[in-house]
Each structure stands twice: as C-alpha cells, then as structure tokens.
C-alpha positions in Angstrom: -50.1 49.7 -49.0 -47.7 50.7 -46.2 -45.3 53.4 -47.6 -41.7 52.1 -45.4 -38.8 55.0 -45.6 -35.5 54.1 -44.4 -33.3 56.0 -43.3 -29.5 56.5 -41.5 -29.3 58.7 -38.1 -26.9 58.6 -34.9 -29.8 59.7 -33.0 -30.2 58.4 -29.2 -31.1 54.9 -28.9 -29.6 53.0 -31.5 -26.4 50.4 -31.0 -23.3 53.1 -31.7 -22.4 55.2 -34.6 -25.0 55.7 -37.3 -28.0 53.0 -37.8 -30.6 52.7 -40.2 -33.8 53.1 -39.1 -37.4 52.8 -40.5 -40.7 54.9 -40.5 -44.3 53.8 -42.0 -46.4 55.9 -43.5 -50.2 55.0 -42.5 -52.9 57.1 -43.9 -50.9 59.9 -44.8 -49.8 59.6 -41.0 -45.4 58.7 -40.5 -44.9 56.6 -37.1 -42.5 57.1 -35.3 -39.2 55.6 -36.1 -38.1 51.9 -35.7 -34.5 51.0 -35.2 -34.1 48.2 -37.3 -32.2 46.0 -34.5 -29.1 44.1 -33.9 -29.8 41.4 -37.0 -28.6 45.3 -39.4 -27.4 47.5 -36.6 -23.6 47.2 -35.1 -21.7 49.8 -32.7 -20.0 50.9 -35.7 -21.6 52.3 -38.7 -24.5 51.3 -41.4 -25.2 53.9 -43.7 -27.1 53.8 -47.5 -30.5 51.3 -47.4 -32.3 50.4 -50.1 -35.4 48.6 -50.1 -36.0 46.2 -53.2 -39.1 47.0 -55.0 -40.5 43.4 -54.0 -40.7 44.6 -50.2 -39.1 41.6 -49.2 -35.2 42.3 -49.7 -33.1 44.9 -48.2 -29.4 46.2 -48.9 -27.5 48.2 -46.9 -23.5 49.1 -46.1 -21.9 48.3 -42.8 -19.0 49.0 -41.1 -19.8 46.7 -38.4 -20.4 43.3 -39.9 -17.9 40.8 -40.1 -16.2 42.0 -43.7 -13.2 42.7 -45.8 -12.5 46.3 -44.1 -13.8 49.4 -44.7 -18.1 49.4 -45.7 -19.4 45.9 -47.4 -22.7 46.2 -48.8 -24.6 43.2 -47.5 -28.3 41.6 -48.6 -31.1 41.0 -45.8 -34.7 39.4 -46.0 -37.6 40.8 -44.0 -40.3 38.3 -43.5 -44.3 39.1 -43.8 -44.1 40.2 -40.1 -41.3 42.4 -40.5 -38.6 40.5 -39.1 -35.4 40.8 -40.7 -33.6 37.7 -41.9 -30.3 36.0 -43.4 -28.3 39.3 -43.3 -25.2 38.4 -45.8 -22.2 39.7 -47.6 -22.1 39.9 -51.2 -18.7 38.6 -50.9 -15.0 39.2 -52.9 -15.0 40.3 -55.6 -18.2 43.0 -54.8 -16.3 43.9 -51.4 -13.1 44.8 -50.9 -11.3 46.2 -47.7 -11.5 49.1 -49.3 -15.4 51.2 -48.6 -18.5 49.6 -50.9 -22.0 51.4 -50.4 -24.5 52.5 -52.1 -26.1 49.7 -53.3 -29.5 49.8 -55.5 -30.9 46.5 -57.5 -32.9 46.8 -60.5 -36.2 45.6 -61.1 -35.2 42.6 -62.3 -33.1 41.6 -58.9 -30.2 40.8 -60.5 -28.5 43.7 -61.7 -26.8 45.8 -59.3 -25.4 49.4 -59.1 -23.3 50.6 -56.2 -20.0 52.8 -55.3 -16.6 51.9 -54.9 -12.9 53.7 -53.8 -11.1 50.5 -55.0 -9.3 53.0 -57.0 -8.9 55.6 -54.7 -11.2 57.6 -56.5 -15.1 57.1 -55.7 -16.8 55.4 -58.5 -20.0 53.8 -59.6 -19.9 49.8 -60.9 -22.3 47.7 -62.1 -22.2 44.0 -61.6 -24.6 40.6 -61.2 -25.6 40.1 -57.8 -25.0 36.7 -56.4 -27.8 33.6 -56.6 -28.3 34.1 -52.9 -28.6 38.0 -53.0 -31.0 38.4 -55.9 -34.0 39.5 -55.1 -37.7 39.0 -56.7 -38.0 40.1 -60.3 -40.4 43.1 -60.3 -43.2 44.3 -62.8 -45.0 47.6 -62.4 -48.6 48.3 -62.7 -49.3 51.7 -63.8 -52.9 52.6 -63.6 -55.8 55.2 -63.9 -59.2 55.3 -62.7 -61.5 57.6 -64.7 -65.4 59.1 -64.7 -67.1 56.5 -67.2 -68.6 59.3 -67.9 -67.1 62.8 -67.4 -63.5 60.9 -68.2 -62.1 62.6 -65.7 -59.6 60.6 -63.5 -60.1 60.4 -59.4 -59.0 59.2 -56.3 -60.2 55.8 -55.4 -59.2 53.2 -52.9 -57.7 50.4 -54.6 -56.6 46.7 -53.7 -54.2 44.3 -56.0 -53.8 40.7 -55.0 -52.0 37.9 -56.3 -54.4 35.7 -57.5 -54.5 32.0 -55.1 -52.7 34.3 -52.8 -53.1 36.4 -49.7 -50.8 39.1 -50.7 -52.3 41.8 -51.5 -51.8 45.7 -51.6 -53.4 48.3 -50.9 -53.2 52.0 -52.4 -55.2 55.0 -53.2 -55.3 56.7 -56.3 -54.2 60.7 -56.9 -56.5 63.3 -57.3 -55.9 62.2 -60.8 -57.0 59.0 -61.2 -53.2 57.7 -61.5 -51.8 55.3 -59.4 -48.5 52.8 -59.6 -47.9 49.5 -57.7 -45.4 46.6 -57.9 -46.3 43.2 -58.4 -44.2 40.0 -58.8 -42.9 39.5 -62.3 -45.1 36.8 -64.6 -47.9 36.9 -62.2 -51.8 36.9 -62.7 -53.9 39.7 -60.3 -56.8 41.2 -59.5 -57.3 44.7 -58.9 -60.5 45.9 -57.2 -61.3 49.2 -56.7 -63.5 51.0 -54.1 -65.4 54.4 -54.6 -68.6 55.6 -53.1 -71.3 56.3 -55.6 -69.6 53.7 -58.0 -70.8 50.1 -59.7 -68.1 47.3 -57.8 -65.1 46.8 -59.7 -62.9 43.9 -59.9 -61.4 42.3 -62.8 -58.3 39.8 -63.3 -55.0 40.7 -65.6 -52.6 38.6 -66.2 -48.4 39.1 -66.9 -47.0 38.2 -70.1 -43.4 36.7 -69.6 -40.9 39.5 -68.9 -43.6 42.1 -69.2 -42.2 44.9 -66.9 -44.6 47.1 -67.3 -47.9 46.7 -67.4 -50.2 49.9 -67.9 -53.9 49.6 -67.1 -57.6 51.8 -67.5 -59.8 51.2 -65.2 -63.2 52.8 -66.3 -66.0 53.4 -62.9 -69.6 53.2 -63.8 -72.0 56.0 -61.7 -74.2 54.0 -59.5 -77.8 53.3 -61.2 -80.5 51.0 -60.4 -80.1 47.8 -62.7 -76.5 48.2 -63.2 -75.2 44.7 -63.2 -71.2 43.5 -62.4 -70.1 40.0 -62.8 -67.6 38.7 -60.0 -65.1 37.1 -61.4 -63.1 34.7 -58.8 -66.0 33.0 -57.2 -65.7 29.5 -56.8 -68.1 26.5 -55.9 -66.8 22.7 -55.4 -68.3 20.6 -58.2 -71.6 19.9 -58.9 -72.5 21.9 -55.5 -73.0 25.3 -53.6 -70.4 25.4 -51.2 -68.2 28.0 -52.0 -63.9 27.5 -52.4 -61.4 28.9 -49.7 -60.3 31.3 -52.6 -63.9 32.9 -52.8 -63.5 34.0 -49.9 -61.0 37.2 -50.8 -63.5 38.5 -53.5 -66.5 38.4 -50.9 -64.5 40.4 -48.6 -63.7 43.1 -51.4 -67.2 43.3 -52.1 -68.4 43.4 -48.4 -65.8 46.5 -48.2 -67.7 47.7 -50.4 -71.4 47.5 -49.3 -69.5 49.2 -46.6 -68.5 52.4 -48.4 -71.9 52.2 -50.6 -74.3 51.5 -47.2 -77.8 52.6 -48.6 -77.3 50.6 -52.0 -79.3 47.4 -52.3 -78.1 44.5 -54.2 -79.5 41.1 -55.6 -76.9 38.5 -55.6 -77.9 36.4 -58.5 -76.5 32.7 -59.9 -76.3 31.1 -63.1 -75.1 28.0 -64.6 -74.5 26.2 -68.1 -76.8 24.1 -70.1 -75.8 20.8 -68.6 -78.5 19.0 -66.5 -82.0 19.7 -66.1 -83.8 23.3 -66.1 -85.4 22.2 -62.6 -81.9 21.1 -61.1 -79.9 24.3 -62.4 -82.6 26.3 -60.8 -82.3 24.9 -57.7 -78.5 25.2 -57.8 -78.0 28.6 -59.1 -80.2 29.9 -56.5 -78.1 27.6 -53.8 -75.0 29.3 -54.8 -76.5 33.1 -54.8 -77.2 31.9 -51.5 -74.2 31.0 -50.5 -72.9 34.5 -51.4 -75.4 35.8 -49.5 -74.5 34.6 -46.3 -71.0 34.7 -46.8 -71.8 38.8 -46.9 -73.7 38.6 -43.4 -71.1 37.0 -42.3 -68.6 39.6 -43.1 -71.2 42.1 -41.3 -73.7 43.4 -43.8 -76.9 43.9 -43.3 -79.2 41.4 -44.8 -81.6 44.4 -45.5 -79.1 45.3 -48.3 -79.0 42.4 -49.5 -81.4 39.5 -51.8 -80.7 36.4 -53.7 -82.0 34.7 -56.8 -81.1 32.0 -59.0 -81.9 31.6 -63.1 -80.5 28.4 -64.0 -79.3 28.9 -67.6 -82.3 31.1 -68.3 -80.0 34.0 -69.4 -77.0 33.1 -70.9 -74.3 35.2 -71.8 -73.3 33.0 -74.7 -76.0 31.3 -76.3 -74.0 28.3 -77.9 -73.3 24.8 -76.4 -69.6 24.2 -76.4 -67.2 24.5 -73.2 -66.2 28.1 -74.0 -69.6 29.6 -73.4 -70.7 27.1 -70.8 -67.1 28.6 -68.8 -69.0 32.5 -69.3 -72.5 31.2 -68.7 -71.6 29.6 -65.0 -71.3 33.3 -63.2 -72.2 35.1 -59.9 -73.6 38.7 -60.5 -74.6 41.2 -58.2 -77.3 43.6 -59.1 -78.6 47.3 -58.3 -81.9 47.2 -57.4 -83.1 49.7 -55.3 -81.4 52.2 -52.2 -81.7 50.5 -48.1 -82.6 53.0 -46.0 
C-alpha cells in the first residue's frame, strides 16, 4: 500500500502563501512532492491536512476558500485516481470568522476534533461532523505472520482485498512479523500473504458489526513436497468449468506467487460433492483444475511448473451427505509435488 504524507510548505511553485502538498512513499522510496492543485490550494494560506484513515477523505484549513473569515476547516474527496473532489465547508456553527484548523476525524468518520480561538484563547472542541463531511467508518486489522515452526514472526509481503471488490492493499510485514492495515468497517476480506520458501496463504475473515479492531495470526507453513492449501474464492458457473470474473483476483495472488516460489512445482487438483455420477464428477473436477491451469499460463507461468488432475468426490473432506459438507467437499487445491528446474 502507498504510504501518502501531507504536508504544508511556501516552497517555490505552489499558488501563494503556504499550500499543502503531498509525497508517496514507494518501496521505501518518497517521490517527489505533488502540489495538491487549485481544487485545495488558494493564493492565501492552507495549513493542517489530515488524511482520513479510509484514504478517500481529506480535511484541511484554508484561508483562501470562500468562508466566514479567518481559517475554515473544510472536507475534500480524492477519487481512485487521485483526483481531488467536492471540496466543502463544514459550515456555521464549526466555522466562525474567527481561525478553525486542526481538524482530525475518528475512525468512525463522524466524530471530529479540531482548534478553535472563538474565545480568544486557542482551544480544542469536539463535535459531529456534518452528513456530507463524514467520512467511511474505519476498522483496523492488526496482524502477525509467524515461523509455523520456529514461531518466530517475519517480514512477508502481504495483500488485503475487499472481497467482490478490486480494492485491495498492499503492505509488508516488520522484521517482526507485525503488520496493521485499514479496511472498511463491517466488511468481509481476504488476506494473502507472499513469502519465498513458504506454502500459499490466503484465507477469508469477515467483520462483526462495529468490530473496530480486528486482530489476526497468520501461521506460514515451510515449503515441503505434498503440502496441500485449499483456495478459497474460486468460482465456476453452475454445473460447468468456466471460471467467475471474481476468480480471477485469487489466480493472480497465486500466480504472484509461483513468481516468488519459481522452482516449486504444483498439481492444481479439483473436486466436487456427491451429486451426479462418479464418471461425470470426474470429468468435471478435472475440467475445472484445468481451467485453473490455464488461467496461471495466462498470467505468465510456466506450464513446466505446473499439472492438473481431477478426483471427483473421491476424497472428501466431509464424508456426510447434507449441503454443509457438500459446500467443503466442492474445492480447488494446489499441491507440492516436486521442484522445476
């Protein structure tokens, strides 16, 4: 995930006075810094950003824009491409034509903290933002990644993405195994995480309503031959091998990571329930391994690290005939079998 820092400078090439500005931080690498433009930046002053934890919503102060006197603190939206939107004034009673700044929004994107000299003296309020000027409500994923073995956290690369979505974001863990990411409030996820010399990892979690915090232990199993991982979030349309749109994220995750793991081969390997015959189940469990398979080559993996096989409902994860273990028993696993050299 893109680390964005804000900042206020009167530095040369900005619109007068002080602007806010904005540097990303890419691969431990800062760019160089991006005045945020006319829709925030005035020939007078803007001073005191602060970026929402949803990455979508932006406060800052301005002398400049149309106000009651003095610094308004105002609301912004920036869109997926970065553009900045609907700048707004939080409006009387919030501003005054005295100087508001300072603004911060909790989590939740409703309450607000900011500063005030409405009373001559500087001091700090708290208040409701405005429908218009809320911003997402927030939870916070607070993970580790540890040795499955040593127990011993470490750094790993690790992607979170909405689930039926194409947000996702993208982090490393410390040298610690710990890591910390936002993520919309009530939402379900995935989190896959990336490690050379380690089994595939992926697995869904889900939000409980107004769970803020939600604290997670992700265990990494040491490459071996015969080590098995189900992938979760593969789809097919009923009754058929074609693989859903949505399939299509968690084949990229595990593409990125026959790319970190090149000399590891792997037997993509289908199963289904108990309905229909053995001889049709075989044929469509090995269909749908198939399908996987040249979804990978697609992505650019070598079909020498890769093989496919279907077992019908030959080995069954629950071996009971009701909807609950026929839901476990349809699966796509991927399988260690040998190196590729």
């Amino acid at each position: 995930m893109e680390i964005h820092f804000f900042f206020v400078s009167n530095r040369y090439g900005g619109y007068g006075g002080s602007d806010i500005w904005m540097s990303k931080k890419i691969n431990s690498i800062w760019s160089e810094p991006i005045n945020l433009g006319p829709e925030v930046n005035t020939s007078s002053d803007e001073s005191t950003p602060f970026l929402h934890y949803d990455n979508k919503t932006l406060y800052f102060a301005s002398k400049g824009h149309k106000g009651f006197g003095g610094y308004d603190v105002f609301s912004a939206n920036i869109d997926n491409q970065g553009k900045i939107l609907n700048v707004s004034n939080l409006g009387y009673p919030i501003n005054t034509h005295y100087d508001e700044s300072g603004l911060i929004v909790a989590r939740d994107g409703k309450q607000a903290y900011y500063n005030s000299n409405v009373t001559d003296d500087l001091n700090i309020y708290s208040f409701n933002l405005p429908e218009k000027n809320k911003a997402n409500s927030i939870a916070i994923i607070n993970g580790i990644v540890i040795d499955s073995i040593s127990q011993l956290g470490m750094e790993a690369e690790i992607i979170i993405n909405e689930l039926n979505s194409i947000i996702e974001y993208k982090i490393s863990s410390d040298d610690d195994g710990v890591f910390s990411s936002p993520i919309p409030l009530n939402s379900e996820f995935s989190i896959t995480v990336l490690c050379d010399g380690y089994d595939f990892f992926s697995s869904n979690y889900y939000l409980n309503k107004n769970e803020y915090i939600k604290d997670v232990v992700i265990v990494l199993n040491r490459l071996n031959i015969g080590n098995k991982i189900n992938l979760e979030n593969i789809y097919y349309e009923f009754n058929d091998y074609s693989l859903k749109e949505e399939s299509l994220i968690t084949i990229q995750k595990l593409a990125n990571y026959l790319l970190v793991n090149p000399n590891i081969k792997i037997q993509i390997e289908g199963h289904t329930d108990n309905i229909g015959s053995k001889s049709y189940n075989n044929r469509l469990s090995e269909k749908r391994a198939k399908s996987v398979y040249l979804a990978l080559i697609q992505c650019g993996i070598s079909p020498y690290q890769l093989s496919y096989k279907g077992y019908g409902f030959s080995i069954p994860l629950i071996d009971e005939d009701n909807d609950l273990a026929r839901i476990k028993n349809r699966r796509t696993e991927i399988k260690i079998i040998g190196d590729y050299e």
